[in-house]
C-alpha positions in Angstrom: -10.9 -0.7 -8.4 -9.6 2.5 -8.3 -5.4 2.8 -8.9 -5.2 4.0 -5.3 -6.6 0.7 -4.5 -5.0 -0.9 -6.5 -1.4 0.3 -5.6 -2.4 0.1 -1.7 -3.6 -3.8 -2.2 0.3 -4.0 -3.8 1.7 -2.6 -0.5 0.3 -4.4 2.1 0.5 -7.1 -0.1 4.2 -7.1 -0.7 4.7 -6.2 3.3 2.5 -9.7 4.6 4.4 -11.4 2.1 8.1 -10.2 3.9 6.4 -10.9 7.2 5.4 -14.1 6.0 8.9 -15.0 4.8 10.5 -13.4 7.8 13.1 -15.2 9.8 12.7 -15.5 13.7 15.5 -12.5 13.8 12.9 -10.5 13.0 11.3 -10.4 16.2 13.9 -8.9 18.7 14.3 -5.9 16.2 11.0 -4.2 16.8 12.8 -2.6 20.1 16.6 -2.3 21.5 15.7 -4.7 23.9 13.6 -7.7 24.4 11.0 -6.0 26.7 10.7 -2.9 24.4 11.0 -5.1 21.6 7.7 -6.9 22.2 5.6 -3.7 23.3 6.5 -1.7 19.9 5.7 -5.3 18.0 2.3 -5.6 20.4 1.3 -2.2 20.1 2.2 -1.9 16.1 0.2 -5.2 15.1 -2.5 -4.6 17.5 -3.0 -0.8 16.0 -2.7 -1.9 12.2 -4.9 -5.0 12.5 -7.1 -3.4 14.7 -8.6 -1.2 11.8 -9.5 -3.9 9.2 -11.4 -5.3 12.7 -15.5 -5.4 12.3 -15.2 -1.7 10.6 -18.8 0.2 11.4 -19.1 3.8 9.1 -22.4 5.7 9.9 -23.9 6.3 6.9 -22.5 9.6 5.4 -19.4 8.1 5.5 -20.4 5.3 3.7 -22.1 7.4 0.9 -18.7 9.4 0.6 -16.5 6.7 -0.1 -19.2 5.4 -2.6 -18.9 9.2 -4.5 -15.2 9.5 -4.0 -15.0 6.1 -6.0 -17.9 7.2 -8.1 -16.8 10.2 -9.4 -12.7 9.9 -8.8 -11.9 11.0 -11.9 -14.9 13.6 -12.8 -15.2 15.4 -9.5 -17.8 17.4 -10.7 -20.4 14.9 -10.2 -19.3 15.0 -5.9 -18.3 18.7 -6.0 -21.6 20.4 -4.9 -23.2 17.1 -2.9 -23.9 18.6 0.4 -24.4 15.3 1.9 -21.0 14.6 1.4 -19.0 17.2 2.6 -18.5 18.5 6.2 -17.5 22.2 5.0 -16.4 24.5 3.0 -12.9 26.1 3.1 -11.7 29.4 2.2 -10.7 28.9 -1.0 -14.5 27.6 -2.0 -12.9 23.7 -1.2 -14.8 20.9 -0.3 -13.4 19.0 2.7 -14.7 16.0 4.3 -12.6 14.3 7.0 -13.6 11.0 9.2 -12.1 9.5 13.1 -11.6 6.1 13.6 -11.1 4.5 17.0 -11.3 0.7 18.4 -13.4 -0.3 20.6 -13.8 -3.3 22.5 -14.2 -5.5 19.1 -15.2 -3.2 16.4 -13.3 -0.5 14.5 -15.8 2.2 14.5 -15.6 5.3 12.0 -17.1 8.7 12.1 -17.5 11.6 10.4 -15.1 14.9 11.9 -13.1 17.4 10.8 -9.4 17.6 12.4 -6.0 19.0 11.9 -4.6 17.3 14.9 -3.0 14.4 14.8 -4.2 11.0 16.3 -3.4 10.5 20.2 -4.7 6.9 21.2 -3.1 3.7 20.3 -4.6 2.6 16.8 -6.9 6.0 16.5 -7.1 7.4 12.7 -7.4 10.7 11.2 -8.4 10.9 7.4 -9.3 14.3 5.4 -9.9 15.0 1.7 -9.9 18.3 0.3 -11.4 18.8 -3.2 -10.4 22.3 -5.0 -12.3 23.7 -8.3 -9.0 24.7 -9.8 -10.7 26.1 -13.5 -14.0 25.0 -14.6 -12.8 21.4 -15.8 -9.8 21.0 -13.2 -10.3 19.7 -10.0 -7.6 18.8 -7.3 -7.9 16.0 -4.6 -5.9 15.8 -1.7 -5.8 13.3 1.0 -4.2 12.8 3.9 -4.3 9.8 6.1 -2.7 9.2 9.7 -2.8 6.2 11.7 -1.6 6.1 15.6 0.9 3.1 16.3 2.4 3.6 19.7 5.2 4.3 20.8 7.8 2.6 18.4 10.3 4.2 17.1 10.4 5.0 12.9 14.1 3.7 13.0 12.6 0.2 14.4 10.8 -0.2 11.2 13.7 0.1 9.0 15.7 -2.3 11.7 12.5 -4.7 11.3 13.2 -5.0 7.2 16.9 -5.2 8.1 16.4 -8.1 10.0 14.7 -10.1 7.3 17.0 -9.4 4.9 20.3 -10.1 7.0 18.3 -13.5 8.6 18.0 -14.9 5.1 21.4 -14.3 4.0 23.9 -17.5 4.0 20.8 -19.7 4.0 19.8 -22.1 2.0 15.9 -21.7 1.0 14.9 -24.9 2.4 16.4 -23.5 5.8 14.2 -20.1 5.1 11.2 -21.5 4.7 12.3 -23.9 8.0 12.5 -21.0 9.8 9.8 -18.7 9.1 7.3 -22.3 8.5 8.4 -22.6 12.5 9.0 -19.0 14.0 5.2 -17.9 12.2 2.8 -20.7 12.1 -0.3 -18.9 12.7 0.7 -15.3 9.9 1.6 -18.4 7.5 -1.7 -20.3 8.0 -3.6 -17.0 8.1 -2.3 -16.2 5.0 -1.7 -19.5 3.0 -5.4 -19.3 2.4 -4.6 -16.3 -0.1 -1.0 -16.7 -1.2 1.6 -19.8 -1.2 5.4 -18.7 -1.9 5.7 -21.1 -5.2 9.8 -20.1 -5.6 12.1 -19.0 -3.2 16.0 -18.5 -3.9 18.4 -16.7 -2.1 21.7 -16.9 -4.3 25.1 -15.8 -2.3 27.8 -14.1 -4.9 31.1 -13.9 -4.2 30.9 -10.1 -2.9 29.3 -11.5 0.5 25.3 -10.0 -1.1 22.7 -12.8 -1.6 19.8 -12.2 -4.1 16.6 -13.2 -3.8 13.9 -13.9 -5.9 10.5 -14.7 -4.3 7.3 -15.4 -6.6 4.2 -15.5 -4.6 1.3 -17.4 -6.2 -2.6 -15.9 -5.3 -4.9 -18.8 -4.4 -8.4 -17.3 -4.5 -9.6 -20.9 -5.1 -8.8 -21.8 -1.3 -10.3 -18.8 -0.2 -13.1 -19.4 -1.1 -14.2 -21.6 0.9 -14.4 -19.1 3.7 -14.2 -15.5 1.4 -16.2 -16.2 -1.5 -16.8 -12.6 -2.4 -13.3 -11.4 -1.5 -12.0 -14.4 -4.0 -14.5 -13.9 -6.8 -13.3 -10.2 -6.8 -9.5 -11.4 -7.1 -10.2 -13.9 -9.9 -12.4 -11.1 -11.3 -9.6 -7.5 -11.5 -6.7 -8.8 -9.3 -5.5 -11.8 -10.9 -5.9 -10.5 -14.5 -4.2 -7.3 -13.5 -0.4 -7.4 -14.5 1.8 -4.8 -13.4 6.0 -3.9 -13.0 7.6 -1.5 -10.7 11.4 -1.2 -10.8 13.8 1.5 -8.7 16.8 2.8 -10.6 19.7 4.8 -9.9 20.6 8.1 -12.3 23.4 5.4 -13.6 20.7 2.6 -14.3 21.9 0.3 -11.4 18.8 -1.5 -10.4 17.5 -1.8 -6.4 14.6 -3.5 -6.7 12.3 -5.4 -9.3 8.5 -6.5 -8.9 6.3 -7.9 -11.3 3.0 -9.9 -11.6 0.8 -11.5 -13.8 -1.8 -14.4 -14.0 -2.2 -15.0 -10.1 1.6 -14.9 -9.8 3.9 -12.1 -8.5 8.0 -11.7 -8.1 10.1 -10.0 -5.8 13.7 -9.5 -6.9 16.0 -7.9 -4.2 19.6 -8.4 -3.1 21.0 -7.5 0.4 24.1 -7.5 2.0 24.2 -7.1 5.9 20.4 -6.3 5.9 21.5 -3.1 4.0 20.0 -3.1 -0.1 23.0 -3.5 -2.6 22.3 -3.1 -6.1 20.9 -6.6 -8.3 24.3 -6.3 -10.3 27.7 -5.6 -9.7 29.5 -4.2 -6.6 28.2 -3.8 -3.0 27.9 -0.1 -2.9 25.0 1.9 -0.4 21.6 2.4 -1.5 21.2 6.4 -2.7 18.1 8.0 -1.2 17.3 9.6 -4.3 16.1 6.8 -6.9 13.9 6.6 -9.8 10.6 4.8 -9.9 9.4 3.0 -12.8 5.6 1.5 -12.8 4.1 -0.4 -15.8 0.2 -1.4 -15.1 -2.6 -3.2 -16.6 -5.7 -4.0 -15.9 -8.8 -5.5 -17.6 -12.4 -4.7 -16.6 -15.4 -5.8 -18.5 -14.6 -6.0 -21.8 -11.7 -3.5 -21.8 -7.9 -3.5 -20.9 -6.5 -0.4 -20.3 -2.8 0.6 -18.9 0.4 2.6 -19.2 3.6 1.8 -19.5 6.9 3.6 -18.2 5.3 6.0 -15.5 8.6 7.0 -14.4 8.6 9.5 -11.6 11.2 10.8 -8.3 11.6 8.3 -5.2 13.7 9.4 -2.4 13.9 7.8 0.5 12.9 9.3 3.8 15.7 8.8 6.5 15.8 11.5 9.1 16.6 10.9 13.4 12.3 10.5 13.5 11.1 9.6 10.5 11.4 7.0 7.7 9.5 6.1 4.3 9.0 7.1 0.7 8.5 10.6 -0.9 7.1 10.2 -4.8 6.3 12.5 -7.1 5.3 11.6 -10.7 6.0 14.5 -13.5 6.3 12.6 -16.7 3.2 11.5 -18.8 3.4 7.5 -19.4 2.7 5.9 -22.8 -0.7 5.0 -22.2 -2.5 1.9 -24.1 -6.3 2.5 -24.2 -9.1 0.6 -26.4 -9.4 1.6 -29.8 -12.9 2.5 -29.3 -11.5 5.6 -27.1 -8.9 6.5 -29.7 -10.6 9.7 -31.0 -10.7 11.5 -28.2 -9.0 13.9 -27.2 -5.9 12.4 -24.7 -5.3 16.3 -23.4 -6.7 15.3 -20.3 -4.3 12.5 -19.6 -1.4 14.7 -19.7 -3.0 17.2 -16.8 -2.3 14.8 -13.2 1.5 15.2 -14.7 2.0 18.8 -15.2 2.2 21.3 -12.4 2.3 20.5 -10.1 3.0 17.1 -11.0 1.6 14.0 -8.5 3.2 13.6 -5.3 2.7 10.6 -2.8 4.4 10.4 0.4 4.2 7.3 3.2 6.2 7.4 6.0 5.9 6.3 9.8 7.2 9.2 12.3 7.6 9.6 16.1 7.8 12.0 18.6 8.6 11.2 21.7 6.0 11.5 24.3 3.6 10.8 21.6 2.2 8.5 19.3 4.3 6.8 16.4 2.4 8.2 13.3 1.7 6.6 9.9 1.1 8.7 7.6 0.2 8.6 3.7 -0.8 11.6 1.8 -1.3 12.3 -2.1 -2.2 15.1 -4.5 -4.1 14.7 -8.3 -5.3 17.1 -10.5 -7.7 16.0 -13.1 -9.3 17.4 -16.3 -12.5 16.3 -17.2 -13.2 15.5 -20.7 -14.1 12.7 -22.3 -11.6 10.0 -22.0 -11.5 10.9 -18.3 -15.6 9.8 -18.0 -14.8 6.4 -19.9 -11.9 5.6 -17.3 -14.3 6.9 -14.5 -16.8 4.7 -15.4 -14.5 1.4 -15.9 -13.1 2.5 -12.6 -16.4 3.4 -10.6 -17.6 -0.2 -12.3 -14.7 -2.0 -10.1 -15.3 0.4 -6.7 -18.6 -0.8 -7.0 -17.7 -4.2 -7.0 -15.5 -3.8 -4.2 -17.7 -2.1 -1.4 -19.9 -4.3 0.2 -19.4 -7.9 0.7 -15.9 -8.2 -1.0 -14.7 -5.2 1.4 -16.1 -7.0 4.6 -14.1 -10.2 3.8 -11.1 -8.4 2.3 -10.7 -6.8 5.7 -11.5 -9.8 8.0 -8.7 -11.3 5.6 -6.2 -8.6 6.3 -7.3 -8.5 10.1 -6.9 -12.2 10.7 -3.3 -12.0 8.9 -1.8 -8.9 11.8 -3.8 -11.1 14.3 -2.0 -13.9 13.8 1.4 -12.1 13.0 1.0 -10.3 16.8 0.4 -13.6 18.1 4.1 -15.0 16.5 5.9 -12.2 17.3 4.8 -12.5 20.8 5.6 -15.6 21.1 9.3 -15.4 19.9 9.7 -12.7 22.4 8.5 -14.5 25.5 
């Protein structure tokens, strides 16, 4: 599993998990008003669940994705394919792009170049540029858009608000009341993956409550129904530990999350549905933060890893847009086998130099138009030889991942907005 993957398995990970621990005030504040409300909430689920739905690639887009994972981090091996790429841009760079569109049950995927953005309710865009920067350097680029409607980008920030502010002043066992009644069918969709093991929402006497949510993976119940999905988890996933932490320029931490052996822990505090720092005074979240990520991850015999990847996060909060803008300029102390010790570690120090790695994600109207989700990234790699030993543990995980493990991980994910449409309706009848 590639760290891409990896990082987007974390974030729709951690965004089930808040829907699953959502309160019913959650509903009402997809939309200024109840009939607005549940159109944005119908028309959001519907797009995002709709493309983990029976997905059907034609073949050249299936043998993309298999190079793109193959050769992530020695593009040379993809670079002159021409059954991968569509065509060839200006600057001698490889582009491929793919359309995705629903339709009647299936999610079905093709193979087209576009610079316009999506137009249909749950329609996709993706394109990936590769660039021969010097004979060794490569750069990838992606960029990824989804259509969800018509909601508006503040909505979604009003959404989290609302399941911060519901939990405040509750006692847990009046939480888990809640969202047990007000989501039956998200929590049975997804009890069959993950069970919240702790839940505490502390008050302090500044009016902010803290909470602390560990979620426990249960690949073991799965499966019964995702056998190939659940080996994979007990296989990478549940042996993978990782840490990401946002920081102020004072130190102030925002928010914490860790995991380890099948466990992982949210740490937040809120006050009004607004983030407040985890310690001392109530004070407004800054939109410029640091980002701290710590990640390991064992595959075959080897564990490899970094710690303190520290990088820019600012947040995105403009009139029609919202989200997260990284960028990740400082080389991580890496911990590598000792069998890879002599060579050269040149190479890992590349992706952080000029011009760095940026990632951005944000959700963005326009009115008249479609809502857009959008995630986009930049990485520059060196190939050498450390960089084809961490290509091949990684192309060994991508491997294991496409195919049956894929199917099931997306009928997973596609039950789980299935069910959470069908909740949110209902609280908005």
């Amino acid at each position: 599993m590639t760290i891409p993957t990896i990082v987007r398995f974390l974030a729709l990970t951690a965004s089930l998990s808040v829907a699953t621990s959502a309160c019913r005030e959650v509903a009402p504040a997809f939309g200024p008003n109840v009939p607005l409300a549940r159109q944005n909430a119908e028309e959001f689920f519907y797009s995002v669940g709709s493309r983990f739905t029976n997905i059907q690639r034609s073949p050249r887009i299936l043998r993309a994705r298999a190079q793109f994972g193959h050769y992530a981090l020695t593009p040379s091996g993809v670079y002159n394919d021409t059954s991968v790429w569509l065509a060839i841009g200006p600057d001698s760079a490889r582009l491929f792009g793919d359309e995705g569109v629903f339709s009647i049950d299936r999610y079905i995927v093709n193979t087209k170049l576009s610079t316009t953005p999506p137009d249909a309710l749950s329609e996709s865009r993706e394109i990936v540029r590769l660039r021969m920067l010097k004979d060794n350097e490569y750069e990838w680029f992606t960029n990824v858009e989804v259509a969800l409607g018509s909601i508006p980008a503040k909505s979604m920030t009003d959404v989290l608000a609302a399941a911060l502010a519901g939990g405040e002043g509750k006692s847990p066992a009046a939480i888990r009341a809640n969202y047990t009644t007000g989501f039956p069918r998200t929590v049975a969709a997804m009890g069959r993956l993950f069970t919240i093991d702790t839940l505490r929402a502390v008050p302090d006497s500044d009016g902010a409550t803290t909470y602390d949510i560990a979620i426990r993976l249960t690949p073991d119940i799965l499966k019964a129904t995702m056998p190939h999905y659940a080996a994979y988890i007990d296989k990478y996933i549940s042996k993978g530990k990782y840490r990401i932490t946002l920081t102020d320029k004072t130190g102030g931490r925002w928010f914490d999350a860790w995991a380890a052996n099948y466990y992982m822990h949210f740490r937040m505090r809120s006050k009004g549905g607004h983030f407040a720092p985890l310690e001392g005074a109530v004070r407004s979240m800054p939109e410029a933060l640091t980002i701290h990520v710590d990640l390991s991850m064992k595959i075959l015999i080897f564990t490899v890893g970094w710690t303190e990847m520290t990088g820019d996060f600012e947040v995105i909060n403009t009139p029609h847009e919202r989200g997260w803008s990284m960028h990740f300029a400082k080389e991580p102390e890496w911990h590598l086998p000792p069998t890879v010790g002599y060579l050269l570690k040149s190479s890992l120090r590349r992706p952080f130099q000029d011009p760095g790695i940026p990632v951005r994600i944000s959700i963005r109207d326009n009115p008249g138009s479609q809502t857009i989700l959008n995630r986009r990234g930049t990485l520059v790699v060196q190939e050498s030889g450390i960089l084809r030993f961490l290509n091949r543990l990684s192309g060994t995980a991508v491997g294991d991942f496409l195919g049956p493990s894929e199917r099931e991980a997306n009928r997973f994910n596609a039950d789980a907005f299935r069910a959470l449409r069908q909740d949110v309706a209902a609280l908005l009848q």
